[in-house]
C-alpha positions as CSV (number, residue, x, y, z in Angstrom):
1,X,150.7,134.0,181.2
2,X,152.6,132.0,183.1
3,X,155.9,129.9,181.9
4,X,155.7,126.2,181.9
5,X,156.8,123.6,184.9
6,X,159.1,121.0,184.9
7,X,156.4,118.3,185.9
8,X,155.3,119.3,181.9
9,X,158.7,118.4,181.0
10,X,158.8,115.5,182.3
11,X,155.0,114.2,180.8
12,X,156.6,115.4,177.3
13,X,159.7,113.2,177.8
14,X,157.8,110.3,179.2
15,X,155.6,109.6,176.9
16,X,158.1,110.5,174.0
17,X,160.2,107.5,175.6
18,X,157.3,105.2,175.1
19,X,157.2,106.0,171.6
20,X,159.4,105.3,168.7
21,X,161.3,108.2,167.3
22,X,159.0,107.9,164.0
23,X,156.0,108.4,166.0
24,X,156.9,111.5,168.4
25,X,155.4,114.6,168.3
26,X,156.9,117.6,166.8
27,X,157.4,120.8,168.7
28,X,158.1,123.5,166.2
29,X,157.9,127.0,166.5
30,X,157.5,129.7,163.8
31,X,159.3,132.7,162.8
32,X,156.9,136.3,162.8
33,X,157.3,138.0,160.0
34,X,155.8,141.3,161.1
35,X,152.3,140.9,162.9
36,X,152.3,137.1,161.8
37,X,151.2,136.0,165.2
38,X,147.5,135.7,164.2
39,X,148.7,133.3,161.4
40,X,151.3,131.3,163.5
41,X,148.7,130.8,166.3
42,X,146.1,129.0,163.8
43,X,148.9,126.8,162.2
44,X,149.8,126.0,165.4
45,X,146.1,124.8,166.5
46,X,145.5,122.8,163.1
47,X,149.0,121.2,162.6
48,X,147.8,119.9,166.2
49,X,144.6,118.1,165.1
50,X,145.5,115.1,164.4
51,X,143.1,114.0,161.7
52,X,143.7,117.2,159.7
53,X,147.7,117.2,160.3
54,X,147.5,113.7,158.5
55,X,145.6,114.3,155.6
56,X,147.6,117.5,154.8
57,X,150.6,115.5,155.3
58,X,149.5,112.7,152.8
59,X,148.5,115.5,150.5
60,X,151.5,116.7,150.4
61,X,152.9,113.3,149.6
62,X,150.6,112.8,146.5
63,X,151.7,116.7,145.9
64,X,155.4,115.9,145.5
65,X,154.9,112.5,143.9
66,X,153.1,115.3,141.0
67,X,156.1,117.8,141.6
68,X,159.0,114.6,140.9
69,X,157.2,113.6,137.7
70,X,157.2,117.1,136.2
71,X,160.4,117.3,137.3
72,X,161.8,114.3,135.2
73,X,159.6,115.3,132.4
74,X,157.8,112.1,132.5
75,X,155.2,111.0,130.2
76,X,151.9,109.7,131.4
77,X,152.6,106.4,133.2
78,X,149.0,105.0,132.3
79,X,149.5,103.1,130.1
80,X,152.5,100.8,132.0
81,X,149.6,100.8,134.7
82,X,147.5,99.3,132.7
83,X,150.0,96.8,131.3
84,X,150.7,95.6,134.6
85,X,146.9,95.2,135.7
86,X,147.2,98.1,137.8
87,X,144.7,101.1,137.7
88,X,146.1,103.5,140.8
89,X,148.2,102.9,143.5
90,X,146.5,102.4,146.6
91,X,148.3,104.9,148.6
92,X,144.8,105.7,150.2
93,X,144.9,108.9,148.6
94,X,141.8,109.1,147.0
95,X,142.4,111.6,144.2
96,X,146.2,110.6,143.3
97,X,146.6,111.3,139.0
98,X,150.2,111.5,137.7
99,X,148.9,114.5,135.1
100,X,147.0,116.6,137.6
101,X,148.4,119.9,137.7
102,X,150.6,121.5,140.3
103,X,149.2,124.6,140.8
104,X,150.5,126.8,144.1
105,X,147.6,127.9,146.4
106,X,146.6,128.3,150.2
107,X,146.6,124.1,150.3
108,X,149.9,123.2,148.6
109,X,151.4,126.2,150.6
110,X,150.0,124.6,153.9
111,X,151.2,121.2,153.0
112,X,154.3,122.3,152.1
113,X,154.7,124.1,155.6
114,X,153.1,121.0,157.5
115,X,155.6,119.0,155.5
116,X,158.8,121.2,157.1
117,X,157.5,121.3,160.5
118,X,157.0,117.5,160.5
119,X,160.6,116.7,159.1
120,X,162.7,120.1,160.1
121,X,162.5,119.6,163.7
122,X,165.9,118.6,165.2
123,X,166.0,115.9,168.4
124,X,166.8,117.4,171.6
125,X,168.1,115.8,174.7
126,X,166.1,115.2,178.1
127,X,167.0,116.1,181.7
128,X,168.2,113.7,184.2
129,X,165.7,111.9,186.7
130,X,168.0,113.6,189.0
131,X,167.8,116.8,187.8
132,X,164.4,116.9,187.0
133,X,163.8,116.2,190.6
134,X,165.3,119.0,192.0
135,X,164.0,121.4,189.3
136,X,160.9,120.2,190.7
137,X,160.8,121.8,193.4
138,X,162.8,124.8,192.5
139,X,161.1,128.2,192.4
140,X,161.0,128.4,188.2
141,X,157.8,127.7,186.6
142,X,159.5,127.2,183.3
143,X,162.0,124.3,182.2
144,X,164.4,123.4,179.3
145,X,163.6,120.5,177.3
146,X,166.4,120.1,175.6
147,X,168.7,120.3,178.4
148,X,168.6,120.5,182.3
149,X,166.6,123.2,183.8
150,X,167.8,126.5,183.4
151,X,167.9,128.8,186.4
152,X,164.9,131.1,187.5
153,X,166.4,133.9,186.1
154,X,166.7,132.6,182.9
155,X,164.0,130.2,182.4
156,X,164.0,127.8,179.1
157,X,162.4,127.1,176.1
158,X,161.9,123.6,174.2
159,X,164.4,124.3,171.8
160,X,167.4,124.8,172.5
161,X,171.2,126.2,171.4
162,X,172.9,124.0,173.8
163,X,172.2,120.6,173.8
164,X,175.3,119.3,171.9
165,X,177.1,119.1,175.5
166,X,174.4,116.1,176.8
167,X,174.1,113.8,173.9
168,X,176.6,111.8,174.6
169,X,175.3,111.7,178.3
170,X,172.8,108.1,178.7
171,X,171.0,110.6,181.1
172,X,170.4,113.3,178.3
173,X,169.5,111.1,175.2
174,X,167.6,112.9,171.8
175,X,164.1,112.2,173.3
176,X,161.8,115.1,171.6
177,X,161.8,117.0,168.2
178,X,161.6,120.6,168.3
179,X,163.2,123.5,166.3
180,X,162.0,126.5,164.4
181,X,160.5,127.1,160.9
182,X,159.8,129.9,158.5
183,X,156.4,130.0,157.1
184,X,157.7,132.5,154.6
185,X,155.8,131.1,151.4
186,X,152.9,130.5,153.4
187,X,152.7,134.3,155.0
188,X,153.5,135.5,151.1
189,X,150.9,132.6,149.4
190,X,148.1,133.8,152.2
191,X,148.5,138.0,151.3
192,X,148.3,137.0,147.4
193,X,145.2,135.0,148.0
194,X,143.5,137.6,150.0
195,X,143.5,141.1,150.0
196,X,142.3,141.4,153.6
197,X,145.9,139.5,154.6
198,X,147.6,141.5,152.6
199,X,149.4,144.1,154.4
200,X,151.5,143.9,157.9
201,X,149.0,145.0,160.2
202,X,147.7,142.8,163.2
203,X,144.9,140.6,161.9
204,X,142.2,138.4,163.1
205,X,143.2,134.4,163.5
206,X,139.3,133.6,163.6
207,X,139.0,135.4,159.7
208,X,142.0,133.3,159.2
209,X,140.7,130.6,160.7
210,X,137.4,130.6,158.3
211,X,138.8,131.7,155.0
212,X,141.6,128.5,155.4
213,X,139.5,126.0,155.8
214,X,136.9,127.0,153.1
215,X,139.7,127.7,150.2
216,X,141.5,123.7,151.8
217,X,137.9,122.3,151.7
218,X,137.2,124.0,148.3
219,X,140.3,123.2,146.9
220,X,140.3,119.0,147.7
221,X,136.8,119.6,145.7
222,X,138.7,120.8,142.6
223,X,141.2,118.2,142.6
224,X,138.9,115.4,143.2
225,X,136.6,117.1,139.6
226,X,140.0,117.5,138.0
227,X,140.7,114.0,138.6
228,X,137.4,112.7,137.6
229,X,138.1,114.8,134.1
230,X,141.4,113.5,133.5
231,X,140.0,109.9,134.1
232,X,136.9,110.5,131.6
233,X,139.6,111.5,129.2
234,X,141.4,108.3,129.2
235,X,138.7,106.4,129.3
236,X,139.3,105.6,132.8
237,X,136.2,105.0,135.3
238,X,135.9,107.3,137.5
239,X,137.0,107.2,141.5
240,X,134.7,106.4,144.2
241,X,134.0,109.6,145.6
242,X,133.4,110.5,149.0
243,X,131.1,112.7,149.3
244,X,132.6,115.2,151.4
245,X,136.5,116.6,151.7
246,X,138.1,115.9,154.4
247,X,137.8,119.0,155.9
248,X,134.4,118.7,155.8
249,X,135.0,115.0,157.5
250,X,136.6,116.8,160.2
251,X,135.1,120.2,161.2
252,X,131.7,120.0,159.5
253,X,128.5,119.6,161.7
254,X,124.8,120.6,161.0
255,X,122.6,123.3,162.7
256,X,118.6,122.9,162.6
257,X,116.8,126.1,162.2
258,X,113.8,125.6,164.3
259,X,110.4,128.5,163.9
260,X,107.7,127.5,165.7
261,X,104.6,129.7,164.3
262,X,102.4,131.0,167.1
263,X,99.6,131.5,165.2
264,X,98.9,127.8,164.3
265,X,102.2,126.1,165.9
266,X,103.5,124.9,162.8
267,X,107.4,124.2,163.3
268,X,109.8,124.7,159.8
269,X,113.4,123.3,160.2
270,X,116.1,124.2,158.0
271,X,119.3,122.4,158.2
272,X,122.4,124.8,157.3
273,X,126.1,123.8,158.0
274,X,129.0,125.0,159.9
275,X,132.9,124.3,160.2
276,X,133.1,126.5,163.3
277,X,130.9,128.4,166.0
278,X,130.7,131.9,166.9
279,X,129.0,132.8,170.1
280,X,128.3,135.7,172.3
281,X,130.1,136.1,175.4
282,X,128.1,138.9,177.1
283,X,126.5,138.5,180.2
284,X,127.8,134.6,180.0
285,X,130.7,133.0,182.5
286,X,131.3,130.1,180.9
287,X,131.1,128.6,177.4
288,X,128.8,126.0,178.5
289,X,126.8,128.8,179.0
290,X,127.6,130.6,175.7
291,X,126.4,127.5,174.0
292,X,123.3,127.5,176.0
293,X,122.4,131.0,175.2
294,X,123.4,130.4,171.4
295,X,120.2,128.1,171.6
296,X,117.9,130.5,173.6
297,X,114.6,130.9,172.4
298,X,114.2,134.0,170.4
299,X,110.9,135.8,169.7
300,X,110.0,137.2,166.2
301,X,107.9,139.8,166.7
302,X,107.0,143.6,165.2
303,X,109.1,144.3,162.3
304,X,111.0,140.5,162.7
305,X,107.4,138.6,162.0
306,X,108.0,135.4,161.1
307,X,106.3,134.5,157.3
308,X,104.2,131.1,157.7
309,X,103.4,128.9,154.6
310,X,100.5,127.9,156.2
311,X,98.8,131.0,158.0
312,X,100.3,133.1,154.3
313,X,100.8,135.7,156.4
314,X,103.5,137.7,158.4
315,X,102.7,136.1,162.3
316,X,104.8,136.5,165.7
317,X,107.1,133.1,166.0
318,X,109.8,131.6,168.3
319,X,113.1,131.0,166.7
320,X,115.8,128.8,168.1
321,X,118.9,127.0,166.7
322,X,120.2,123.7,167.9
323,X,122.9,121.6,166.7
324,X,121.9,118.1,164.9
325,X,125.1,116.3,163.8
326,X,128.1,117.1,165.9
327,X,131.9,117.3,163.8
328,X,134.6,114.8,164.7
329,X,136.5,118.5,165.6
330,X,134.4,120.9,167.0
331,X,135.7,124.7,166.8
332,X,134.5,127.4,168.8
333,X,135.3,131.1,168.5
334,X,134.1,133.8,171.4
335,X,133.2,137.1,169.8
336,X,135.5,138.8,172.1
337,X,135.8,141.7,169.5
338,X,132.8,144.5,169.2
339,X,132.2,147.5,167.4
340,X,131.7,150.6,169.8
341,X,128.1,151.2,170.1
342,X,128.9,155.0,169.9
343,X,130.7,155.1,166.8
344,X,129.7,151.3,165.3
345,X,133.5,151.8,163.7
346,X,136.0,151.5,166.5
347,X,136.6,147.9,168.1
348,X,136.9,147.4,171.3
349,X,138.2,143.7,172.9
350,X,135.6,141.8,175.2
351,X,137.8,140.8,178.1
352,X,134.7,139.1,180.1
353,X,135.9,136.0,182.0
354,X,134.7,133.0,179.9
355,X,135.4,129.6,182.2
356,X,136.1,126.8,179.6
357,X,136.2,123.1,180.6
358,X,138.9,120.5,179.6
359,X,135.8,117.9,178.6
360,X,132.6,119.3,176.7
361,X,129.3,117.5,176.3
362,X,127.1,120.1,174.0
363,X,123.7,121.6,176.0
364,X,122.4,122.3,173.1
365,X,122.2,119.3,170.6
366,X,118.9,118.5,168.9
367,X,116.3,115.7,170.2
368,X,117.1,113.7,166.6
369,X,120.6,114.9,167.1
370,X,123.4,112.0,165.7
371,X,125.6,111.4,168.7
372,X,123.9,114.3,170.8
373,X,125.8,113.1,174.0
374,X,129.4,112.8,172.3
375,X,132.3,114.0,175.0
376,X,134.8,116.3,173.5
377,X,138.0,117.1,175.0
378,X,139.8,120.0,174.5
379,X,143.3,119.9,172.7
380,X,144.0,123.9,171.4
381,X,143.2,127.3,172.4
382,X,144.2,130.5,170.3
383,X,145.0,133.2,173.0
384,X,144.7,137.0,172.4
385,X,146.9,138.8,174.6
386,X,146.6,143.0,174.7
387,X,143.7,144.9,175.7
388,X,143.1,146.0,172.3
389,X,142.2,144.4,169.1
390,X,144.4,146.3,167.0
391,X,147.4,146.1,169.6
392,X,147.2,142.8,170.5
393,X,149.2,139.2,170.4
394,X,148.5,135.5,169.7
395,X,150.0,132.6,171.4
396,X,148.3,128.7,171.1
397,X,148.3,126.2,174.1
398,X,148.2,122.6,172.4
399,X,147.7,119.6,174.0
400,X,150.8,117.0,173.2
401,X,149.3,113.1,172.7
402,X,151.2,112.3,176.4
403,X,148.0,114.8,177.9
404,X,150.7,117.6,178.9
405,X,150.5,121.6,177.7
406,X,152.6,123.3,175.3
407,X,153.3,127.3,175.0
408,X,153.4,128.3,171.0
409,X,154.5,131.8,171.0
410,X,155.7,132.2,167.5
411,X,159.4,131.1,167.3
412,X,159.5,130.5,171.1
413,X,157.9,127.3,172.5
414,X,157.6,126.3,176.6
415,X,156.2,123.5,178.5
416,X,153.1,124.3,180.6
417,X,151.7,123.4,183.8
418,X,147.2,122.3,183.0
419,X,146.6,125.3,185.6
420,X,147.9,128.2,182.5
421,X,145.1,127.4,181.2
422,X,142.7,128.9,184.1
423,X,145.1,132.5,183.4
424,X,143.4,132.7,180.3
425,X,139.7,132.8,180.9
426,X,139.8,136.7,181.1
427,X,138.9,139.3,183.9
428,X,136.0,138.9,186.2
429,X,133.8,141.4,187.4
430,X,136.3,142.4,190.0
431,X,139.2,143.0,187.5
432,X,141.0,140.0,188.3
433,X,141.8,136.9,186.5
434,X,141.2,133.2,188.2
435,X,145.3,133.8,189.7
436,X,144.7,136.8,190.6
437,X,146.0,139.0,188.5
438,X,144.7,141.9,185.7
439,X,145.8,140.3,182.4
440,X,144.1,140.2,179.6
441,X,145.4,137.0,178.0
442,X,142.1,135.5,176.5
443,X,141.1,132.3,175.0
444,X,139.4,133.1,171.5
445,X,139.4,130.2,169.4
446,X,138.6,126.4,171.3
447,X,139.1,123.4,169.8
448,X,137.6,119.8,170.8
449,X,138.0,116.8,169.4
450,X,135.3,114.1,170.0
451,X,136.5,111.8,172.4
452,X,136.4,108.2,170.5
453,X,134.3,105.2,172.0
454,X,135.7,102.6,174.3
């Protein structure tokens, strides 16, 4: 893949500028701890969606408001709540109790690593106008944001050693936060919780992916009972609900199951739910046209006979699944990994060139689909780089709220020019990627956010 541009710089340091330092992104890189990358690549995407990063991040307030009163050994502060006329604080926290427990799992350990990304990150100085100029049109692809550009030779990273030198410099102010963290108790949380993290081997970020936000999702469930029980205790009403979590608010959409019986042409639906999907690459260019295929017509037929309620009888059917409520964050994964055919135990990587575009309107919604036209624009993709599935590397590319690309290779993190993202659609049928070249940097995992209403 290529390294970033200065003109990426620059987009990064603009729209930092227009921003008070409160409000301005965090570039933060992550420390591997042995074949970590598949982790560090899905932090990366997440802490990067916006809605999710802020409810983790008031999570982990409510969590260390719990962790403070423990600490002090404090008594249950009900009752001076109720003397005052006060039943909760509205914090907007919906399932805030001073006696919930603290118990560590996969969501306090990824609050807790949100958290130190979000306040760990150091303010680095920007380049000159001047400078920037003339790095412009110099022949390095790559450029320092912390200081001026550093020579072809030795191209740059966001972070940087160096930067004490410019900030007394009005040309080289503090303008963006970046640095590096250690996502030690995360890493060490995530191989306790599951076995299949559990040693240092390379793993898959899309397992990862899956199994984080269904123990997150399932774990805001259990606070919010936990909270109703400790209210029911005290004789407290309890909260008003939602009823989802909000990861569920965030990722979850619907799927209709749609059988069309062609014996009397009686159509069953079954709705069924999804936080991310998986689709087929094969014979497909594009993910537009993975999405299309995903809802291709499928006939039962033979052995597959379709049972009908109506007919009570096995009888030859056409299947097809479309998508009826779109998620505010829609996910999707390429199955770039397959079993060989030969052996069905040996995987071999996909490296099929899969175009993807910046702005997405789904093919295949649903005629009673909620929102079926909805434009989603992408923000993250987690890259697989290696030929092989076992062999291979992760990297993220994360859109910044200024519209430019950033480079998250684990600890290291670059500025990149919008065209790195054509370098990772894969290899064509003549061996060669959009650039020209043979590499087998892939995007894997997509995510697009709906785009919100003018």
């Amino acid at each position: 893949m290529s390294n970033g541009g200065s003109s990426a710089r620059l987009r990064l340091e603009a729209h930092a500028r227009s921003l008070p330092p409160s409000r301005r992104e965090r570039y933060c890189g992550l420390l591997n701890y042995g074949n970590t990358c598949y982790a560090n690549s899905v932090i990366q995407a997440l802490y990067f969606c916006e809605p999710f990063r802020s409810e983790v991040l008031r999570y982990h307030a409510e969590l260390e408001r719990r962790r403070e009163r423990l600490r002090r050994g404090k008594a249950s502060s009900v009752a001076a709540l109720r003397g005052n006329g006060t039943d909760e604080p509205d914090d907007g926290y919906p399932y805030r109790h001073d006696m919930l427990p603290v118990n560590d799992n996969m969501l306090t350990a990824l609050a807790d690593l949100f958290a130190d990304m979000h306040r760990n990150c150091h303010r680095v100085a920007g380049a000159s106008t001047q400078e920037s100029s003339s790095s412009s049109s110099s022949s390095s692809s790559m450029s320092s944001l912390g200081n001026s550009p550093s020579s072809p030779s030795h191209p740059a990273r966001l972070h940087n050693n160096n930067n004490n030198n410019n900030n007394n410099n009005n040309h080289h102010r503090p303008i963006l936060y970046t640095g590096t963290v250690e996502p030690r108790s995360f890493i060490s949380r995530l191989r306790q919780e599951n076995g299949l993290f559990s040693g240092h081997m390379h793993q898959d970020s899309h397992e990862l992916l899956n199994f984080l936000l269904n123990q997150c999702s399932d774990l805001v469930a259990q606070d919010r009972q936990l909270c109703d029980d400790e209210r029911a205790v005290r004789g407290l009403p309890p909260l008003p609900n939602p009823r989802r979590t909000f990861v569920e608010d965030i990722f979850q959409g619907e799927l209709v199951n749609e059988t069309r019986c062609l014996g009397c042409e009686t159509v069953t639906r079954r709705q069924e739910h999804f936080l991310d999907l998986s689709l087929d690459i094969e014979q497909q260019t594009s993910i537009t046209a993975c999405l299309r295929n995903f809802s291709a017509r499928e006939m039962l037929r033979a052995d597959d006979k379709f049972y009908c309620e109506v007919c009570r009888t096995l009888q030859e059917a056409e299947k097809r699944m479309l998508v009826r409520r779109l998620p505010q964050v829609l996910a999707l994964h390429l199955k770039r990994f397959k079993y060989s055919e030969a052996t069905q135990k040996a995987l071999r990587k996909l490296n099929y060139h899969i175009a993807f575009p910046l702005e997405l309107r789904l093919c295949n919604a649903s005629e009673d689909a909620i929102d079926g036209d909805a434009l989603f624009e992408l923000f993250a993709v987690v890259v697989h780089v290696g030929a092989e599935p076992s062999h291979g590397h992760y990297v993220t590319l994360a859109k910044s709220s200024g519209g430019a690309w950033v480079l998250f290779d684990d600890d290291q993190v670059e500025a990149v020019e919008d065209y790195s993202l054509q370098e990772v659609y894969g290899i064509s049928e003549s061996g060669c990627s959009v650039t020209g070249g043979t590499s087998s940097d892939c995007g894997y995992i997509f995510f697009y956010r709906r785009r919100r209403k003018a």
